[in-house]
C-alpha positions in Angstrom: 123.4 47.1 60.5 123.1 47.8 64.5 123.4 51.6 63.5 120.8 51.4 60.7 118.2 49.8 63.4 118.8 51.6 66.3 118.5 54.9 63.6 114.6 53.5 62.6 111.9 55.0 64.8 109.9 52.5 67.2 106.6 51.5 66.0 105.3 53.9 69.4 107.6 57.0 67.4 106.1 56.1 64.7 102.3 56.1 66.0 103.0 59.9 68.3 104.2 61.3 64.6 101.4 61.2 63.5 99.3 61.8 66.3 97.8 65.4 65.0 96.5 64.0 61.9 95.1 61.1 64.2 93.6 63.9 66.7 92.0 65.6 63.9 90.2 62.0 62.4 89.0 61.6 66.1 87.5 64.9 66.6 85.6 64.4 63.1 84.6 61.1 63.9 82.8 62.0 67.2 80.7 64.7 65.0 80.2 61.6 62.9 78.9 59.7 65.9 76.1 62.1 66.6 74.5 61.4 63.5 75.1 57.7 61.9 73.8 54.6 64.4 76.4 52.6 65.7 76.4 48.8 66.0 76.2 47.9 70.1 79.9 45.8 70.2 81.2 49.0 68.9 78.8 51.3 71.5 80.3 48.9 74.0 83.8 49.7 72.6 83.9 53.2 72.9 82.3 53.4 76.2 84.9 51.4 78.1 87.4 53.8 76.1 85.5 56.7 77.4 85.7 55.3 80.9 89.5 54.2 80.2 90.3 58.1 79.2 88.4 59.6 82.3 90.6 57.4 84.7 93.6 58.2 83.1 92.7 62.2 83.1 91.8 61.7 86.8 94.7 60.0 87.5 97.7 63.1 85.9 95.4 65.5 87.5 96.9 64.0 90.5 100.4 63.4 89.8 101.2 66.8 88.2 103.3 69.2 90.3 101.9 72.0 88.8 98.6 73.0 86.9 101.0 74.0 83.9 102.4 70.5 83.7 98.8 69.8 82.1 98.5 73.0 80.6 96.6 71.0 77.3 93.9 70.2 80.2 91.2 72.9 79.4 91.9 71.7 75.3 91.3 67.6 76.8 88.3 68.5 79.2 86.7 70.2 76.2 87.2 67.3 73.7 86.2 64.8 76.2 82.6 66.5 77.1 82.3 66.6 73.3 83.0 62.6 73.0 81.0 62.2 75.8 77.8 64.1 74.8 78.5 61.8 71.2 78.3 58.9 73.3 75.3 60.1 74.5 73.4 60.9 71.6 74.4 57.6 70.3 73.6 55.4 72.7 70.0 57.5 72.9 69.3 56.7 69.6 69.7 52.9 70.4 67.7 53.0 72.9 64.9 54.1 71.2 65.4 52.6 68.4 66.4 49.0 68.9 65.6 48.8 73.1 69.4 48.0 73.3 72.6 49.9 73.6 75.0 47.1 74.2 76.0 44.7 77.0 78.0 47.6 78.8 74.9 49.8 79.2 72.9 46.6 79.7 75.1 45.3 82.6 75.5 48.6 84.2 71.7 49.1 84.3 71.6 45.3 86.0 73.8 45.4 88.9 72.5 48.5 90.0 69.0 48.4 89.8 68.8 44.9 91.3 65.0 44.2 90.1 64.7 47.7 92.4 63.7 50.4 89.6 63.4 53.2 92.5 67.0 52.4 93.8 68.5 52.7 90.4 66.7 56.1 90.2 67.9 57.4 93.3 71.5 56.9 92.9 71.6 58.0 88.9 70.1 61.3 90.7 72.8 61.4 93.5 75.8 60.9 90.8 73.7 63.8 89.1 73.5 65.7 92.3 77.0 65.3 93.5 79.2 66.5 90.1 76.5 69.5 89.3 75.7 70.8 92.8 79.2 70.3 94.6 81.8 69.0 92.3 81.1 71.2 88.9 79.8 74.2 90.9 82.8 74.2 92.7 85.5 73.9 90.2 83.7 76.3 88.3 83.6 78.9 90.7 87.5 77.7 91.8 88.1 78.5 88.0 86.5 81.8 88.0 88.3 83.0 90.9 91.9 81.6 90.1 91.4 83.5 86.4 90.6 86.9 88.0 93.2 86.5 90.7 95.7 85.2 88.3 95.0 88.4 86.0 95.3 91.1 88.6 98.0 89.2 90.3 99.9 89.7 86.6 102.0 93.1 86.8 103.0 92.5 90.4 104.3 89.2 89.2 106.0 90.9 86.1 107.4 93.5 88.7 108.9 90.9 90.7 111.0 89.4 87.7 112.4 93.0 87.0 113.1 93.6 90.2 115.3 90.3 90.7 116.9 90.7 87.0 117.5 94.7 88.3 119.4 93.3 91.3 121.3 90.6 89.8 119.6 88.0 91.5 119.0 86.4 88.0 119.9 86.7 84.1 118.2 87.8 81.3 117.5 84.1 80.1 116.2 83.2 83.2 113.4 86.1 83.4 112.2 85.7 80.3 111.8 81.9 81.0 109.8 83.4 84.1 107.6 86.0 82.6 106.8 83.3 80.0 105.4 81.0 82.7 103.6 83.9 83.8 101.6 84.4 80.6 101.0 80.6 80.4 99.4 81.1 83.5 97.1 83.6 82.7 95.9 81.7 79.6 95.8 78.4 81.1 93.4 80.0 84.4 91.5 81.9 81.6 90.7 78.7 79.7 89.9 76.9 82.4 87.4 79.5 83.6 85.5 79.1 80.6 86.1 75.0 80.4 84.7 74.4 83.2 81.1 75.8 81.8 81.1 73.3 79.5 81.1 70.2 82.7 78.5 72.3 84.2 76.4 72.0 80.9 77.5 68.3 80.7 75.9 67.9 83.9 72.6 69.2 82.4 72.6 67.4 79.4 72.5 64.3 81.1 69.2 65.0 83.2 67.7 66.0 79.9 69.0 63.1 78.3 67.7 60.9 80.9 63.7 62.2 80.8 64.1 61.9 76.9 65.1 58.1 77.5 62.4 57.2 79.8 59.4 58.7 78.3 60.3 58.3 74.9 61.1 54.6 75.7 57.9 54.3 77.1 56.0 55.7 74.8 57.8 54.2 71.6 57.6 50.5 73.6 54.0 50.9 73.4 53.0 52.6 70.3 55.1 51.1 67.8 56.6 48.1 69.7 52.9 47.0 71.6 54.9 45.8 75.0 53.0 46.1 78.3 53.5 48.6 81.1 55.9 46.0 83.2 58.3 45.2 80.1 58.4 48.7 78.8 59.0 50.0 82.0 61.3 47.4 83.0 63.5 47.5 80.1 63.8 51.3 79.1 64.3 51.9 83.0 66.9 49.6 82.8 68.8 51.0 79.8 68.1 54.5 80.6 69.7 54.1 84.3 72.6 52.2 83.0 73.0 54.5 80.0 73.2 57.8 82.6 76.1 55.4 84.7 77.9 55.0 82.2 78.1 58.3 81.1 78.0 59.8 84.2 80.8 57.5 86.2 83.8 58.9 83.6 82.1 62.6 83.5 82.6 62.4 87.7 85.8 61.5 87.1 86.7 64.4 85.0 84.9 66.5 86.8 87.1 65.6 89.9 89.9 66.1 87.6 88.7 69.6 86.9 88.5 70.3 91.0 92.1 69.0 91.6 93.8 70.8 88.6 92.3 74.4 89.5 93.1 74.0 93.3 96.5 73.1 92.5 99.2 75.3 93.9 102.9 75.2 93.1 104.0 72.1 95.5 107.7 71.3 96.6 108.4 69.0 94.2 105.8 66.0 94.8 102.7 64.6 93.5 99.3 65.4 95.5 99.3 62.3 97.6 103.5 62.7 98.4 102.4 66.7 99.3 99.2 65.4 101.4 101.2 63.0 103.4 104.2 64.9 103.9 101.9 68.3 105.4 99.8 65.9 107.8 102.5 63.9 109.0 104.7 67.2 109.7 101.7 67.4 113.3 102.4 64.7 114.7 100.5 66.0 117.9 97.3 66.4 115.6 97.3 62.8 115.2 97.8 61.8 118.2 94.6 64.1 119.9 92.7 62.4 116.9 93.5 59.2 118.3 92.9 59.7 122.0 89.3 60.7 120.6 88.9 57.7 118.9 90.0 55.7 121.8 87.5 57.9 124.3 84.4 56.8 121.9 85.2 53.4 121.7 85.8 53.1 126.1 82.7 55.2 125.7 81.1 52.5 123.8 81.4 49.7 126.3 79.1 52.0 128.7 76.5 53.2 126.6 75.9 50.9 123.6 78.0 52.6 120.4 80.0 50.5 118.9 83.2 50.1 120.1 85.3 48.2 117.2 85.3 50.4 114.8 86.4 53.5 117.3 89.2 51.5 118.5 90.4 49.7 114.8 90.9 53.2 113.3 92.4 54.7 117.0 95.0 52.3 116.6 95.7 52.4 113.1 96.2 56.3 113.5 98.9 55.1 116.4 100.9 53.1 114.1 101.1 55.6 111.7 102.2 58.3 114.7 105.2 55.8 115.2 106.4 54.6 112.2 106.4 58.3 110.6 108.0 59.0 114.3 110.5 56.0 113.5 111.4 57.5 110.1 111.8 60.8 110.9 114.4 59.9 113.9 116.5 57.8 111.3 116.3 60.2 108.9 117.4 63.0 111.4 120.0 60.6 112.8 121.3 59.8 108.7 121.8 63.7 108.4 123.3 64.4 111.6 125.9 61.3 110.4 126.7 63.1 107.2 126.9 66.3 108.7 129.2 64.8 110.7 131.1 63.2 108.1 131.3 66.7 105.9 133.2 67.9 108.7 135.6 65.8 109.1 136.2 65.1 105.5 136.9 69.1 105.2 140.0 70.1 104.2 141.8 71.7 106.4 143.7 74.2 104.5 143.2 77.9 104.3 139.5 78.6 103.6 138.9 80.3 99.9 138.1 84.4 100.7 138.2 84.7 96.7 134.1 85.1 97.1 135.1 88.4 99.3 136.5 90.2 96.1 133.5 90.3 94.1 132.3 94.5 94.0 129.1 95.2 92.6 129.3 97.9 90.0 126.4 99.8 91.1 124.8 99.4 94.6 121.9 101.1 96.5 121.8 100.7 100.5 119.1 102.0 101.9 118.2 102.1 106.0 115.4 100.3 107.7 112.3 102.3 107.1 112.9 102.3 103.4 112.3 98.9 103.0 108.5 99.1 102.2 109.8 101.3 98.9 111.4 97.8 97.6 108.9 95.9 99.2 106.0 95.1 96.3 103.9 93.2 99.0 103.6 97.1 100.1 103.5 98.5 97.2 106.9 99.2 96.9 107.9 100.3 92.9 111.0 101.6 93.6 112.4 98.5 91.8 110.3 99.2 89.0 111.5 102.8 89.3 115.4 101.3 88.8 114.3 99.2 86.2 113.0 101.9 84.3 116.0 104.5 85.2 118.2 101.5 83.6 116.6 101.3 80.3 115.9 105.5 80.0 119.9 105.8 80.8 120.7 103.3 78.5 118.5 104.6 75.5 119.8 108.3 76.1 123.4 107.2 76.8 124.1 104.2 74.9 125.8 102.1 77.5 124.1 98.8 79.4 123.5 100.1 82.4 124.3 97.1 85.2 121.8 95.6 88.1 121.9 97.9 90.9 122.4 95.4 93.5 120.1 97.0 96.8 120.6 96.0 100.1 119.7 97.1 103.6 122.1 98.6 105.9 121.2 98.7 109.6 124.1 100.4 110.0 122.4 103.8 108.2 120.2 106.2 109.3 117.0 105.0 109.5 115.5 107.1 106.1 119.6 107.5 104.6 119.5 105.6 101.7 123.6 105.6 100.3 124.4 104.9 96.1 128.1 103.2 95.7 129.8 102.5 92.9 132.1 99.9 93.2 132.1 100.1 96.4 132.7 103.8 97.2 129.6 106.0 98.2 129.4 108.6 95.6 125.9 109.8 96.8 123.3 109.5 99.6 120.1 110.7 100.5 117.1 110.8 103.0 113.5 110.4 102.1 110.4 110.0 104.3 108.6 107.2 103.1 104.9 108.1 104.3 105.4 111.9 103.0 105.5 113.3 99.4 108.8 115.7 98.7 107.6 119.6 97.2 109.9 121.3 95.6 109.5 124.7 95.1 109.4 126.7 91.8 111.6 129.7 93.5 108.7 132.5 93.5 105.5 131.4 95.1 105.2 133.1 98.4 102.7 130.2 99.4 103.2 129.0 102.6 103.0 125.0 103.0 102.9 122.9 106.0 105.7 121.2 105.9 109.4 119.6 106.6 112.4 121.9 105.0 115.1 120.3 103.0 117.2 119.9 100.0 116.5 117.8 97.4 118.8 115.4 97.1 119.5 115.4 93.3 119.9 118.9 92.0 120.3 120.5 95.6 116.8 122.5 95.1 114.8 123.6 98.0 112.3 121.5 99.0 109.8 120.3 101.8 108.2 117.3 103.3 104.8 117.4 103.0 101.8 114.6 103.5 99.1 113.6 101.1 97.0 116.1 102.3 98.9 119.3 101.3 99.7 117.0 98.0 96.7 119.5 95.9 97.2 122.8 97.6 101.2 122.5 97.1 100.5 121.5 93.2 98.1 124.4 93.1 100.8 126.7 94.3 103.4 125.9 91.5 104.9 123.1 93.7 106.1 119.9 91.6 105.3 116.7 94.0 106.9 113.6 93.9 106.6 110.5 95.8 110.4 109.2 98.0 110.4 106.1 95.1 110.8 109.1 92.4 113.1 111.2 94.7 115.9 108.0 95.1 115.1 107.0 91.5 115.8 110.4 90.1 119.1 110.9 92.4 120.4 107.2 91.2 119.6 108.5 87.4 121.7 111.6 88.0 124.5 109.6 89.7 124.8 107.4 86.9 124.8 109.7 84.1 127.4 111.8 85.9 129.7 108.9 86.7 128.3 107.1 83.0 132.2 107.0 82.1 132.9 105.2 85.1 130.7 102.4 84.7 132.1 101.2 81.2 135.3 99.6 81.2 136.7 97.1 78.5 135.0 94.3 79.2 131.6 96.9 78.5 132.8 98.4 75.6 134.2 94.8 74.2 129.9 93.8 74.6 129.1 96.9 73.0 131.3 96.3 69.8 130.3 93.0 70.2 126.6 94.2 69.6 127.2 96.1 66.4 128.8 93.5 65.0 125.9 91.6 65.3 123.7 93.7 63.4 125.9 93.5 60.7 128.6 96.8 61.1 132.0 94.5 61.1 133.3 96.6 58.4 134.2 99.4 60.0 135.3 97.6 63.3 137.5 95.2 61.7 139.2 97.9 59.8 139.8 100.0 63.2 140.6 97.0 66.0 142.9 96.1 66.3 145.1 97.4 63.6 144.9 101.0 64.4 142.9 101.2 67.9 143.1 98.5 70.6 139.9 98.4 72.5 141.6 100.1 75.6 141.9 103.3 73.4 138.3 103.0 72.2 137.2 103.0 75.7 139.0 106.4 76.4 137.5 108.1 73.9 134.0 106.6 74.8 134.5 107.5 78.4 135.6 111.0 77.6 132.2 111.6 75.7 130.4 110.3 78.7 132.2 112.7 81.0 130.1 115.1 79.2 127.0 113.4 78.9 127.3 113.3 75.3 125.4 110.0 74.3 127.4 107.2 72.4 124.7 105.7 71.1 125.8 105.9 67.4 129.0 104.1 67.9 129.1 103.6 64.5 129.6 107.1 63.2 131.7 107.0 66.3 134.1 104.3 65.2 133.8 105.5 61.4 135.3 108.6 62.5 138.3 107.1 64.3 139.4 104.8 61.8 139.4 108.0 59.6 141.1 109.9 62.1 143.5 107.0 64.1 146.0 106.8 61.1 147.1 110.2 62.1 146.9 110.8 65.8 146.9 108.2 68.7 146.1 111.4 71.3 142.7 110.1 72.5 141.8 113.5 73.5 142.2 114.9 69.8 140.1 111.8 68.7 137.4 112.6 70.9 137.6 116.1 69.5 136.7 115.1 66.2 134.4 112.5 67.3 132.2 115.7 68.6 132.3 117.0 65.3 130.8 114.2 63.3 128.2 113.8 66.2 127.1 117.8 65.2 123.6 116.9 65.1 123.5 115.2 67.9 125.4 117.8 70.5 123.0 120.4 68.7 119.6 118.9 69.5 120.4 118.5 73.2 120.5 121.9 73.7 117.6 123.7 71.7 115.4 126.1 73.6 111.7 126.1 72.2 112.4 128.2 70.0 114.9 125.9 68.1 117.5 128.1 69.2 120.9 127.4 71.2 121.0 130.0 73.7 124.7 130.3 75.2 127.3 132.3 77.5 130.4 133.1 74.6 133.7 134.1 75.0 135.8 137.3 74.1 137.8 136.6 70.8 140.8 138.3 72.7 140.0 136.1 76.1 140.4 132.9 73.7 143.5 134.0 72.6 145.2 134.5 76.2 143.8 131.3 77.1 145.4 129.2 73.9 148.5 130.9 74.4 147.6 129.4 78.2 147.6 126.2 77.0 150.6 123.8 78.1 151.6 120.7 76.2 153.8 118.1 78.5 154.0 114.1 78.4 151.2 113.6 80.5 148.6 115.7 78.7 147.3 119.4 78.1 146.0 122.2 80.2 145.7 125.5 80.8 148.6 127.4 82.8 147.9 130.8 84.2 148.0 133.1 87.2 146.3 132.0 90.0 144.8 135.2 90.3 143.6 135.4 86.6 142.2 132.2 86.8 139.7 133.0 89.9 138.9 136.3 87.9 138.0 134.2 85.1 135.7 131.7 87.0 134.1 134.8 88.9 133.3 136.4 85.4 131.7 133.3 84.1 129.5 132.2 87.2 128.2 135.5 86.9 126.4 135.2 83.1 125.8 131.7 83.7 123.7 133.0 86.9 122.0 135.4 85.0 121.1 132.9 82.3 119.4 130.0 84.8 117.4 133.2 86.3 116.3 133.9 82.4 115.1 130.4 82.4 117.8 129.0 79.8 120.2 126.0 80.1 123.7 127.0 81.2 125.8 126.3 77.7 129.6 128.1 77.0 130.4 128.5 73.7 133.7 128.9 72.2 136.4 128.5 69.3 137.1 124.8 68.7 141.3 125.2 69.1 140.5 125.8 73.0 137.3 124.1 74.1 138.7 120.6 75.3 141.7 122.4 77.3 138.7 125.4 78.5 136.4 122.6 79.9 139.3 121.2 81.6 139.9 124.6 82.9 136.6 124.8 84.4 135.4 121.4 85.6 137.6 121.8 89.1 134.8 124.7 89.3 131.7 124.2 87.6 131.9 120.6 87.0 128.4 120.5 85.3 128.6 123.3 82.9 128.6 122.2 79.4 131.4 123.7 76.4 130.3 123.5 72.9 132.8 124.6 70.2 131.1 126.7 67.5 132.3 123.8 65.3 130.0 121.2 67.4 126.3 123.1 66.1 124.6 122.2 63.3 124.4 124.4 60.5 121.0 124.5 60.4 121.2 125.7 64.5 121.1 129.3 65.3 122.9 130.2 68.5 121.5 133.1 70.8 124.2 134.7 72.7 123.2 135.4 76.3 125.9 136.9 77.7 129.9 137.1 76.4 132.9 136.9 79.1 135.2 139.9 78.1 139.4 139.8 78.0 139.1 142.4 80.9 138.5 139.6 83.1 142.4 138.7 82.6 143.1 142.2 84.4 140.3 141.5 87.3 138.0 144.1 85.7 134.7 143.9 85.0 133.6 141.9 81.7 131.4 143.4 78.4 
């Protein structure tokens, strides 16, 4: 019985359940108001609710933390000025009609007026005064201001969020929390921009309303009702005056409302009254000159005639304040010190944890001093952007999640060095100069440009140092220019796609099959791990098609073709082999010309022979055994057609018989690191291969090659 009644919603549940249906009645039944005449009790009714609403508005506006805390406000200020304009209309029509809009109106119109028309008058017209002239204007153009700001300030704010989720500062749920407040934001400044024109036209309305009230009261009082000039006057003065307060009183309110919610900044965590009193009580000494004023007036006073009381009251109640907030801030000094204090002692006194010490960042950027405006975006620094981007490309082209490149600066570095690390060890560095725009040259403009010789820093190209100047003669010249953000941004791309296969360990490739699965490829992944491949193996394989930049974005014709090829071979080396040969296509296409065509350096049928018979087999692997001699004959042969390929504008590529590629790349990488081997079995069928230049079996004998 106590389960089934604390399981029965509240009569307040069951009223806020309901409360869109209940929304949408009210908003018809203000339309309704504007048209059918309304008793005065329930005129009376309504008003005080209006006025009730208004104080309640006025009040959140100052409590909230935030403007998004009341981010239905724009949605409430409209649907208020709408009930209030209804109101309005209404009690108009009352007015003219019957010469009475209720006892609210009535009583409103009384006390102020007094039997003293002219007074009444004047203050309706101050109240008018005050919300259009200083309170509305100002919100409005608050409102304005905040929207366009708020707009501009968007992609530097959206910037910012990459930048921390880049550097690992925070995770992907937490960004997307962030770049979600920042569109809520934007809206909520854009609707207030155009809500406050509709207080501004409130405002107006009621001065309209007013002359309506008076002369049509007038004139209806003695036309059709035949009362003299002192009784019309007096009693449609009355009504009008107390009609205008009453509507005016609650649309000040909102209005104020309106003010506090646009100038609202982020605060610390308190209301507006908490945030008011903690910044003025933080100047003490502010206080205290403000008293000594006070204090100098009212002496002053005893000498020449101002009054002194009132200097003196307020002096001294500013000195009170001074020492209590003195008083509290000493205890509360005193309570920290004390559990400061406390902390310490209550320390344990064992060995202190150095576990935090251990944690390596995978991928770290250190850059020196002057860089620090690159990564600054109150500079316009983008290189985080830059990162941020370089992340995403790599991980579209390679198929692996790139990690946050942690950055820090290292006053230990050269002032423009910046240093890339991967797990700790440099692997690269650099030097940029942050003010100047790097040129590299295309290799046969004679052009001479003003500038600072170098290298750059990815490729090893010539370059120079130029400023913005030069920027359009250099371009002119052939020169490609690039800003130092590009230059680091390109180098850390190049680093990571060299070393791709050292960023993904198990825990990487475990996410990555973790991935597919999701999207509904378990098939094939439960019939390879772990029955036939552990996910150790897996990552062997995946690293070794990294090593040559060979994407492994389709991991599922990658893990299709190991569980059809695991049964018979654990060698992960052979596995990758036919790995590349399902991914055909793909090898292909990365190394068309223009032309659709795979232009490549080949070997002599007779040189692949020597260098399978080469091949040695032992425990620890395969390569290629042969005399020292032979070997540097070999290299020298090939560096020379690879040479005279760049200088014909194509992409260095070796092609060779499948049986001897893996153990032929192996062969070479001590050398040529970078250079690419395709087996003939790796190209599309649909692929044409140009042969640029063939490397001849006399290069065994130290001769020259075909």
């Amino acid at each position: 019985m106590a389960e089934q009644t604390r399981g029965k919603p509240g009569p307040l549940e069951r009223i806020t359940s309901n409360v869109d249906a209940m929304l949408a009645v009210a908003i018809v039944g203000v339309m309704v108001l504007m048209i059918i005449p309304l008793p005065t009790q329930l005129m009376s009714v309504l008003l005080v609710l209006n006025i009730s609403v208004s104080v309640v508005v006025l009040l959140m506006s100052m409590y909230i933390t935030s403007a998004l805390q009341f981010s239905s406000f724009p949605s409430v200020l409209l649907s208020l000025t709408i009930f209030r304009l209804a109101l309005n209309v209404a009690s108009t029509k009352l007015i003219l009609l019957q010469a009475d809009a209720g006892d609210v109106v009535r009583a409103f119109g009384e006390v102020v007026v007094r039997g003293n028309i002219v007074v009444g008058f004047v203050i309706f017209i101050i109240l008018v005064i005050v919300q259009f002239i200083v309170i509305t204007k100002g919100a409005e153009r608050v409102s304005e201001v905040a929207a366009r700001f708020t707009l501009d300030a968007m992609p530097g704010k959206q910037m910012g969020v990459d930048a921390d989720l880049n550097a690992g500062i925070i995770g992907e749920a937490e960004a997307r929390a962030r770049r979600e407040q920042i569109r809520q934001e934007a809206d909520f400044y854009g609707a207030m921009d155009g809500a406050s024109k509709f207080v501004r036209g409130d405002a107006v309305a009621s001065i309209i309303v007013l002359v309506i009230n008076i002369l049509g009261g007038i004139l209806i009082g003695l036309v059709q009702g035949k009362m003299d000039w002192l009784t019309v006057l007096k009693t449609y003065t009355i009504l009008t005056i107390g009609d205008g307060l009453v509507h005016q009183i609650p649309a000040l309110f909102i209005s104020t409302a309106t003010g506090l919610v646009v100038t609202r900044t982020v605060s610390s965590g308190g209301n507006l009254g908490q945030e008011i009193a903690g910044q003025v009580l933080a100047y003490p000494k502010a206080l205290l000159i403000s008293m000594g004023t006070l204090f100098a007036f009212g002496l002053f006073g005893f000498v020449s005639g101002l009054p002194s009381v009132p200097f003196l009251v307020v002096g001294a109640i500013i000195g009170a304040i001074v020492y209590l907030s003195g008083m509290q801030r000493k205890t509360a000094e005193a309570a920290a010190a004390a559990a400061s204090e406390t902390a310490r002692k209550e320390a344990p006194r064992g060995p202190e944890d150095v576990s935090q010490l251990l944690t390596m960042d995978i991928l770290e950027l250190e850059i020196g001093y002057s860089l620090i405006p690159l990564v600054d975006t109150t500079q316009n620094g983008d290189l985080l952007y830059r990162i941020t981007m370089v992340r995403k490309q790599t991980t579209q082209d390679l198929g692996i999640i790139v990690p946050p490149v942690r950055i820090r600066d290292n006053i230990t570095l050269p002032l423009k060095t910046y240093v890339i690390k991967i797990r700790g060890i440099e692997i690269a560095r650099g030097e940029v100069m942050v003010n100047q725009l790097l040129a590299m040259s295309p290799g046969e403009t004679t052009a001479r440009i003003p500038g600072t010789p170098t290298v750059e820093p990815a490729f090893g190209l010539p370059a120079l140092w130029i400023t913005e100047e030069y920027k359009t003669e250099a371009e002119m010249n052939g020169f490609t220019v690039i800003d130092p953000s590009s230059v680091i941004s390109t180098h850390l791309s190049e680093v990571i796609k060299s070393h791709a296969h050292e960023l993904l360990g198990r825990q990487e490739t475990q996410q990555l099959i973790n991935n597919l699965k999701e999207k509904g490829n378990s098939a094939v992944i439960d019939e390879l791990i772990p029955s036939l491949m552990n996910i150790g193996a897996v990552q062997k394989v995946l690293q070794n098609l990294l090593r040559e930049r060979v994407s492994i974005r389709n991991l599922v014709t990658i893990l299709e073709t190991l569980a059809d090829y695991a049964p018979h071979t654990k060698d992960h080396e052979v596995l990758t082999e036919y790995v590349r040969h399902a991914l055909s296509r793909q090898i292909s296409r990365q190394f068309l010309d223009r032309d659709g065509k795979i232009p490549a350096v080949t070997l002599d049928p007779r040189l692949e022979k020597f260098i399978s018979e080469s091949v040695q087999h032992t425990e620890r692997g395969s390569y290629i055994s042969m005399d020292p001699a032979v070997a540097k004959s070999i290299i020298g042969a090939l560096s020379e057609k690879i040479e005279k390929a760049v200088a014909l504008g194509h992409q260095p590529l070796v092609m060779c018989s499948a049986g001897i590629r893996l153990y032929f790349k192996k062969f070479i990488e001590q050398f040529i690191p970078t250079l690419p081997v395709v087996s003939y079995s790796e190209v599309n069928s649909d692929v044409r291969v140009t042969p640029i230049g063939m490397v001849g079996y006399d290069a065994v004998a130290g001769g020259s090659t075909q």
